[in-house]
N, C-alpha and C positions, 0 to 999 in steps of 0.2 A: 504493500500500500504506500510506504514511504516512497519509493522507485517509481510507481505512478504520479503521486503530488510532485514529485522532484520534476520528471520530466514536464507534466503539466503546466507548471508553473513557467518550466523556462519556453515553451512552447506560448502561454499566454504572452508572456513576457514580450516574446518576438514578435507576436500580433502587434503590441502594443507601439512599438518600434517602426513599423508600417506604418499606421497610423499618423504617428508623429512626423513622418518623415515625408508623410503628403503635403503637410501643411500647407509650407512653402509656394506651393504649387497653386492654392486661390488666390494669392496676388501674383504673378505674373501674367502680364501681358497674355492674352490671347488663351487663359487659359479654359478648359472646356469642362473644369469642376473636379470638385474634390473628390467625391466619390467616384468618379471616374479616374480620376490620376490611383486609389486606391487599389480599384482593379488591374488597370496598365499597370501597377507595381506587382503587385500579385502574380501574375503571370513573368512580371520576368524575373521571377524569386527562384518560378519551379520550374524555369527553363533554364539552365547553366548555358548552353547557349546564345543567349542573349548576356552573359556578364561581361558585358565592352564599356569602355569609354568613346565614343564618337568624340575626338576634337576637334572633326572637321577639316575640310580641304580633303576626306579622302583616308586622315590617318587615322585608324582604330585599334585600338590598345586592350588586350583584355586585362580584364576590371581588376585581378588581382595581383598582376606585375606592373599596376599603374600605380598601385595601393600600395604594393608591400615594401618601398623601400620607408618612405613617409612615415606608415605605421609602425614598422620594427624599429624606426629611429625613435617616435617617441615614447613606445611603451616602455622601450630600455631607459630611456629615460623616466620615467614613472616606476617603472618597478625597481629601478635603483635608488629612488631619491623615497619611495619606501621604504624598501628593507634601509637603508642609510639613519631614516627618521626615527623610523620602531626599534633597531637594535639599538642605537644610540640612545633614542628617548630610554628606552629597558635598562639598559647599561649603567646609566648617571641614575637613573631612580633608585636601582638598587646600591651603588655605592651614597648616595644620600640616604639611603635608609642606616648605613653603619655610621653616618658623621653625626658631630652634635647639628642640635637645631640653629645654633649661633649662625655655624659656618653655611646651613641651608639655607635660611630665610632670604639672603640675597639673590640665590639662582633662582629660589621661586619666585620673588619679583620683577626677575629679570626675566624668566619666564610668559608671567603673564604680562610685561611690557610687550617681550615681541608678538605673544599672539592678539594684542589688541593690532598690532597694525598688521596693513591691509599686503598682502604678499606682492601686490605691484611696486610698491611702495619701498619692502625691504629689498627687492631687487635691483630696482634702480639705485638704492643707495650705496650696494654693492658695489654695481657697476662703476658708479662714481669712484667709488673708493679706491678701485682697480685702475682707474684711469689717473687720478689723483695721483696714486704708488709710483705709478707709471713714469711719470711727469717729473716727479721729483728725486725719483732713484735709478730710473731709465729700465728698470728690471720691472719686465711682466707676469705677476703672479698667477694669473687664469687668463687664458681667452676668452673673453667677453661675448663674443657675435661673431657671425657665422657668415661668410662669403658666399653665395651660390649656394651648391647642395655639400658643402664642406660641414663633417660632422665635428661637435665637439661634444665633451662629456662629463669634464668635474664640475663647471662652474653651473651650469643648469640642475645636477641632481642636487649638488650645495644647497643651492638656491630653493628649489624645492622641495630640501629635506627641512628644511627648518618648520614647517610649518607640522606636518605629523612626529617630527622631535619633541616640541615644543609640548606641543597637545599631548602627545602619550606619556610623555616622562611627567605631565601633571597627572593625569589620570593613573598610570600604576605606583605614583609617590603615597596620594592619595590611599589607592587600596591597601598598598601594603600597611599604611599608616593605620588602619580599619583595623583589615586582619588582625594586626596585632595587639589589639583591645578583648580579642575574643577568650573567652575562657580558657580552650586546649592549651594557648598558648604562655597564661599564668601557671597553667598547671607541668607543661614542658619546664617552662625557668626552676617550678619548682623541686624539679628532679635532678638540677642542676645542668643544664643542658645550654650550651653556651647561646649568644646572641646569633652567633653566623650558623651554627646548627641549624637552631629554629629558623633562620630566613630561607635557608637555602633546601633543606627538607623537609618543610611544612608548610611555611609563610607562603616562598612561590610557588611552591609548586597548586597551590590552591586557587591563588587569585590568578595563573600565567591564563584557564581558558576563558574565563570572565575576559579579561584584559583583551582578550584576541576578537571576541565577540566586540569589543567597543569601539575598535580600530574600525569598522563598518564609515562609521559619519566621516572619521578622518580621512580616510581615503576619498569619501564621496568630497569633501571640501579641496581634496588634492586635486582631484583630476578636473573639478572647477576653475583652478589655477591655472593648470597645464596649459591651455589655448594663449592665455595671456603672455604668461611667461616666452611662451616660444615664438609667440609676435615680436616678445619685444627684444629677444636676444636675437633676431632674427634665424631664426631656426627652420630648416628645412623637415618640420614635421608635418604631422597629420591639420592642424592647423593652415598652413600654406596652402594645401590643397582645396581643404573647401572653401578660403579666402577667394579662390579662385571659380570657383563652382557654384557658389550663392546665388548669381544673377542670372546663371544658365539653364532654360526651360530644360523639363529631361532628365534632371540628374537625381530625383530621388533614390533611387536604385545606389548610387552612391554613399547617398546619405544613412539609408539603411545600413550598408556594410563598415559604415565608419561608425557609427552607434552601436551595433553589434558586437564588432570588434571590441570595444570596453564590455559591453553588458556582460557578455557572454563567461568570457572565463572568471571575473570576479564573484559573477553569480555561483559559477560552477564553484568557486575558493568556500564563500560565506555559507554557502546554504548547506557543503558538505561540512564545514564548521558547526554551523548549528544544530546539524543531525547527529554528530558526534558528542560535541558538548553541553549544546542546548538542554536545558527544562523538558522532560520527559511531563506529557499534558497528564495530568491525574483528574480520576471520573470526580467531582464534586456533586455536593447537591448545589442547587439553585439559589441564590440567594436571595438573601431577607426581602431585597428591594423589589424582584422580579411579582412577590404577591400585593403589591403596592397596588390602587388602580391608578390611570394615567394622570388622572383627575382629580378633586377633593371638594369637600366642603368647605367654604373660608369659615364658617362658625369653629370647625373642628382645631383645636390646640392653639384657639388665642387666645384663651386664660394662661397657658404654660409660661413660663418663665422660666429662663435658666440665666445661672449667674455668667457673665462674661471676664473670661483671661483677664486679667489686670497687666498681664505684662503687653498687651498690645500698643501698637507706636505707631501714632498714624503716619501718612507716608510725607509729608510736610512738612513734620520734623526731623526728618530724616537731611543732616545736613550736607551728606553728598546727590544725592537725590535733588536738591533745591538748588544748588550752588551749577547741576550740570544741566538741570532744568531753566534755568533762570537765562543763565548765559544764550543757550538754546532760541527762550523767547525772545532775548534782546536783538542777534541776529537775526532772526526769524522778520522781528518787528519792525529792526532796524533798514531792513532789505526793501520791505512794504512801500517804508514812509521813502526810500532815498529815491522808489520808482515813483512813485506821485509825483515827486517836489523837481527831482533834476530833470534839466532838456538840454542838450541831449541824454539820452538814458545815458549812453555809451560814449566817451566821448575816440573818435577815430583819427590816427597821423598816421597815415602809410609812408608818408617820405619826410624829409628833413631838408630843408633848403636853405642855402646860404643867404647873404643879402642882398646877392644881385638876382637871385630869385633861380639859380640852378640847383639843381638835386643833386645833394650830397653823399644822401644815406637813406635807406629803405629798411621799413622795418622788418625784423623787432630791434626796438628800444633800449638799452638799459634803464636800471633807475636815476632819475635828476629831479631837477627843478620841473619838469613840465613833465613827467611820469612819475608818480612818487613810485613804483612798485615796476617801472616798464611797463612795456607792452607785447602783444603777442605777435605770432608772424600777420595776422590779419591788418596790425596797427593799432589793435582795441587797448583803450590803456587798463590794464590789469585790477588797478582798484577799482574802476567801475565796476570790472565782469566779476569781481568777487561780492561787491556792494549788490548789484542789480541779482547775477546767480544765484546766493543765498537762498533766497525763497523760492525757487526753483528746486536745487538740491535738498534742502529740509521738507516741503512740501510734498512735493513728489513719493520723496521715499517711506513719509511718514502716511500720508494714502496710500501706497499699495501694502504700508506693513498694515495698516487701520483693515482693510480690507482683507488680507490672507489672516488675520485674525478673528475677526467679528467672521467673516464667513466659515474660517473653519470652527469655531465656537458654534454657530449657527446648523452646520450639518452633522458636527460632533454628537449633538441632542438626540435625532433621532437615531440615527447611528448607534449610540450606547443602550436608549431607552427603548427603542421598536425593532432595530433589527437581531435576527437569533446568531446567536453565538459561531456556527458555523460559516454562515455569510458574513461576518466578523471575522472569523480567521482567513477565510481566503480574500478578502479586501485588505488584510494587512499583507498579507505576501505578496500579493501583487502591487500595491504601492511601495513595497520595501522594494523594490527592485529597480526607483528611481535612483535609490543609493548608488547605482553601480553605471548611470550616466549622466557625465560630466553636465551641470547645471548651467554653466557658462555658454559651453558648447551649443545645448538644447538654446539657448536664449539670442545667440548669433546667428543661428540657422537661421530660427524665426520670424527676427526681427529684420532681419537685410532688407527684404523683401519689402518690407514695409515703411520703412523710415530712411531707405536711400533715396538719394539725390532723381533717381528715375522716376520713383514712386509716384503714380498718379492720385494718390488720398490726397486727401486737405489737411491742413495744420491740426485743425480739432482732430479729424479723424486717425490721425499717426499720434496723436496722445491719447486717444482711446481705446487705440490697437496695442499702443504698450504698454500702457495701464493694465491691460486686461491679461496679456500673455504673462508677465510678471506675475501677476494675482494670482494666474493658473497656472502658475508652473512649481510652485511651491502650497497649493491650495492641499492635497492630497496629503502631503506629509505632516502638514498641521491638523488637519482633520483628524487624524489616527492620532498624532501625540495628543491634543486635548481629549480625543476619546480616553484613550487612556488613562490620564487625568479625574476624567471622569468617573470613571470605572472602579477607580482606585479609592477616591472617596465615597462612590455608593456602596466600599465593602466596609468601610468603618463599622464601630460595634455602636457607634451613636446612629447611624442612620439605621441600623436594625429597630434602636431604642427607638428611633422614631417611626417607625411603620408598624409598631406593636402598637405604640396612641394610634393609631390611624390614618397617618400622613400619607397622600400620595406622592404619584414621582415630581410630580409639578411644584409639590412644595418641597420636599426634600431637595431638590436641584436649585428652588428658591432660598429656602431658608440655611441646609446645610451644604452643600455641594459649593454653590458659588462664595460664599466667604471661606473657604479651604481654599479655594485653589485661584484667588482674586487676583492675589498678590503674584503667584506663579507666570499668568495671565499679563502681568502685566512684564514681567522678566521677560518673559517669551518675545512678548512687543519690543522690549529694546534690544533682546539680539538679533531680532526679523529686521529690524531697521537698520542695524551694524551690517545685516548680508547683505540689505538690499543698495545700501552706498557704496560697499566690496563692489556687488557686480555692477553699478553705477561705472566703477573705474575699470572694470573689466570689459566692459562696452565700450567706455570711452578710447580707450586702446585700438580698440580695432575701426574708429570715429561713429561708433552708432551711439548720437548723442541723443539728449531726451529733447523730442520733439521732431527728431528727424533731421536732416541737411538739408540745404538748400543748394544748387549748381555753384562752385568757385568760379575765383576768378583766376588769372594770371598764373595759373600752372596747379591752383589749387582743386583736387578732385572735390570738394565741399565742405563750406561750410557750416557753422552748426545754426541751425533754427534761433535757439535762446541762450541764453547765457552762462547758463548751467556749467556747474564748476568742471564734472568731466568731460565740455568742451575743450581745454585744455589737454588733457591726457595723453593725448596722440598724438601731442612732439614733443614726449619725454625720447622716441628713437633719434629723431630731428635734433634734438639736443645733445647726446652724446657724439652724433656723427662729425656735426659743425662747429661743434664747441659754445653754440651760442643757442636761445630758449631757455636761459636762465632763470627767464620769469617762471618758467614750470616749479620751480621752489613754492614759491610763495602759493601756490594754488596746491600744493602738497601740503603745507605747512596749516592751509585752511581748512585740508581732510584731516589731516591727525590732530587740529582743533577740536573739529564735530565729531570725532569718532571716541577723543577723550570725553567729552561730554558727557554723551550718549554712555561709555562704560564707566560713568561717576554714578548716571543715577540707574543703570543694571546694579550697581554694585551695592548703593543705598536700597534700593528693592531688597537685595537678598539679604541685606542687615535686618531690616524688616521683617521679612521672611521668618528669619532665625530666631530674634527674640517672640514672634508669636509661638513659634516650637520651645520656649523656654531656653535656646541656646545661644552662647556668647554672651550674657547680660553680664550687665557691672557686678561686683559686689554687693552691691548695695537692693539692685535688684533682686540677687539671688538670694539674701534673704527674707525679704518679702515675700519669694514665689517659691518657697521651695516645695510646696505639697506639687508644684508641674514637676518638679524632676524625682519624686516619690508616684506622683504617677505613670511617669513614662516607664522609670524602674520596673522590670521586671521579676516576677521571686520563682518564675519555672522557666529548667533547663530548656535550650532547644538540643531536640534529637543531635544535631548535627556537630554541638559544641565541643565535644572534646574528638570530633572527627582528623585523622593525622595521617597524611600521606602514604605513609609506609605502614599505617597497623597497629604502631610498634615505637617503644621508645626504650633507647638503650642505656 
């Protein structure tokens, strides 16, 4: 039965991959519809002879010696800058687990500095850094970027190991930190049984399949990266090719076997992972909540009263929450009033003329007297387009985080409360298998189409075609995490207490479910908004800016519609080649502003968070509250606690 779901799954999967991969194909020109371009792909799936490239004039290439040098350059690159990430992240966790805390607490801040920022971001810095070295010591520590179809290899998986390094070496520092709270393991010390004993014959070897299972997301976030990354080192990967292929009618067939190509064997990695280690499903009975009726009386349980937590904090005194809020509103605000009040919005110098009226210099600008920040190659002076952008870049990405929340909240409901458990489990495997393709990717395909310079839409319409792909492309994943969510608090032992009074689900999810998981809720919200200015910069990269381009001028393939900060983006390459787009600093400098912000008040949320679970409070708190930490105390063993690797302690 397992061997049937497995392959099923990957079969649905592939369905799903066709699908996605028509898209493209209702906006182009001439096209004769979706479900038709569905069928023409379908046939030439299960005809091998149709797998060609037509480039035309005559040359046709089949499709997977057109493919395979591309692919195998960048999976090597991803599957190196994995294993790179994971044994290293593994490696430092565990030798931080034998240091004192003194000597830790700096790599973990250093830690969660680098994963707050954006991996465009750290790569270029690199870059610089390498070019900098360069310059001042004449010696080349990495090749940087890539000539033609010349390969290189340390400086790209570097680059993209830092980011699953990063992440896994918190996440297994973490568990091991866990694990060793647990009983077996007071009870090992106390047979004398040294520290590296227990870590290395009990400790990992417990949490290593847990740990392998969580590597899932990170990788899904890696290969999010990958397309950017290899733009911007100029890399002749899998990237280049459908750089090239986006605006060409015909090539879904392509699109499929570049999607597939990740899906497939990651899928085959994880799902043979979790048949192995994964939670073996056990029969339960039904829970409390399921004999609830949908509905209730409102007379019913509004005499009841129950005392409320005294350690709750609302989230306004929360003073990194307010301080990354505030700033937040004041750009936000500030962005509004400077588009009312200034004329021109933008103000534009493409050239620089002497005094007898010849042109001197053509932009971009440094900073002076008459640019305080420069300008860009267009001539825009830069604090405008950061002034006027603003509300662009916050707006934007705080609507589509507003909506992949509220709407996955919104389908979560019925989904936990109406649908049966089965059609439940097979909705989560089959959205779990978005984890295994590239987010970025999926978002480049989709959008070319739409928001380039060809594009017949209108301005509104290419901000409501992106608005909406965005929405839906991460809608599915938030659906199931706040199911979950959901789920998770309708098995509490209080929502039983409440359906014994008589409460339905409509109030249980009113009065107990959403004040659990508010605050989660809103955590969730500012790290959807931290993805969704990531892939802001990940689009801007490749110039698919919000609102779409408009035709350039003077050698320019397009400009951007508005102002928008990752209009910029995409002469960070322009800037290492020439030496000059300096200004791209300062419009970087304006991302890991709004990105600090945004991770002040994640961070005041999850302070919040904690002290309503009774953890981290002052002292002062904790003696006021201490029957919360006598209740969460436990006084019966679990089965599992004195569980030890080997059986056996010697």
């Amino acid at each position: 039965m397992r061997a049937v779901s497995f392959v099923g799954y990957l079969f649905v999967g592939l369905v799903g991959l066709v699908l996605i991969s028509c898209v493209p194909s209702i906006f182009m020109p001439d096209s004769s519809g979706y479900f038709s371009a569905v069928a023409v792909l379908a046939e030439q799936i299960l005809d091998p002879s149709r797998w060609v490239y037509d480039q035309g004039y005559g040359r046709i290439y089949p499709l997977f010696d057109y493919l395979a040098p591309a692919m195998s350059y960048s999976m090597t690159i991803l599957i190196g800058a994995l294993l790179t990430g994971f044994i290293g992240g593994l490696l430092f966790a565990v030798v931080s687990c034998l240091l004192p805390n003194k000597v830790v607490f700096p790599f973990k801040r250093l830690g969660y500095l680098l994963e707050s920022i954006p991996d465009v971001i750290l790569a270029f810095g690199i870059q610089l850094f390498v070019v900098f070295f360069y310059k001042q010591f004449g010696f080349l520590l990495f090749r940087f970027s890539s000539v033609g179809q010349e390969e290189i290899y340390v400086l790209p998986i570097l680059i993209l190991a830092i980011l699953p390094f990063v992440t896994f070496y918190r996440i297994v520092l973490s568990m091991l930190e866990e694990e060793q709270q647990k009983d077996y393991v007071l009870l090992a010390k106390s047979k004398g049984m040294g520290r590296e004993a227990i870590l290395f014959r009990h400790v990992l070897p417990n949490i290593l399949p847990s740990a392998f299972l969580h590597t899932k997301v990170i990788t899904w976030a890696t290969l999010s990266a990958l397309p950017a990354i290899e733009y911007l080192m100029n890399l002749y990967g899998i990237t280049s090719i459908l750089k090239e292929l986006l605006l060409q009618p015909g090539q879904s067939i392509i699109f499929f076997f570049i999607l597939a190509a990740f899906f497939v064997p990651f899928y085959l990695i994880y799902s043979t992972a979790e048949m192995i280690f994964g939670e073996k499903s056990r029969v339960s009975s039904a829970p409390a909540w399921k004999a609830a009726p949908l509905f209730g009386s409102r007379d019913k349980g509004r005499h009841i009263i129950f005392d409320r937590a005294s350690n709750n904090q609302k989230i306004y005194r929360n003073q990194k929450f307010m301080l990354g809020f505030i700033l937040i509103a004041l750009l936000f605000i500030g962005s509004c009033i400077y588009t009312l009040a200034a004329n021109p919005i933008i103000n534009v110098d493409q050239y620089q003329y002497d005094d007898a009226g010849n042109m001197i210099q053509k932009a971009p600008f440094g900073p002076g007297e008459d640019y305080w920040l420069g300008t860009d190659r267009l001539g825009r002076h830069l604090d405008d387009v950061l002034l006027a952008g603003a509300k662009y870049t916050i707006g934007f990405a705080l609507l589509v985080t507003a909506l992949r929340i509220v709407g996955g909240f919104l389908l979560a409901i019925p989904y936990v409360l109406l649908m049966p458990a089965r059609i439940r489990k097979f909705l989560d495997k089959l959205v779990d298998g978005l984890h295994y393709v590239p987010q970025s990717l999926l978002a480049i395909m989709l959008l070319t189409p739409i928001i380039s310079p060809d594009s017949l839409l209108s301005f509104p319409e290419k901000i409501i075609w992106q608005i909406v792909i965005l929405f839906l492309l991460v809608l599915p994943l938030t659906t199931i995490l706040l199911g979950k969510e959901i789920h998770h608090s309708l098995s509490s032992a209080y929502v039983t207490s409440g359906v014994v009074l008589g409460a339905s689900r409509s109030q249980l999810l009113r009065k107990h479910v959403w004040p659990q998981i508010k605050i989660r809720c809103y955590i969730l919200f500012g790290q959807q908004t931290l993805q969704v200015i990531v892939l802001f910069i990940h689009l801007g990269v490749f110039q698919l800016y919000f609102g779409g381009t408009v035709p350039g001028e003077e050698g320019f393939s397009g400009a951007p519609a508005t102002s928008e900060w990752s209009s910029q983006i995409s002469f960070l390459r322009y800037m290492l080649m020439t030496g000059q787009g300096f200004y791209t600093i300062s419009i970087l400098l304006a991302y890991l502003l709004l990105i600090g912000c945004i991770q002040l008040m994640v961070d005041g949320l999850k302070e919040v968070e904690l002290r309503r679970l009774g953890v981290n409070l002052s002292k002062k708190e904790k003696k006021s509250n201490t029957f919360l930490t006598e209740a969460s105390a436990s006084t019966v063993v679990s089965s599992d606690a004195f569980r030890f690797h080997d059986k056996q302690l010697n």
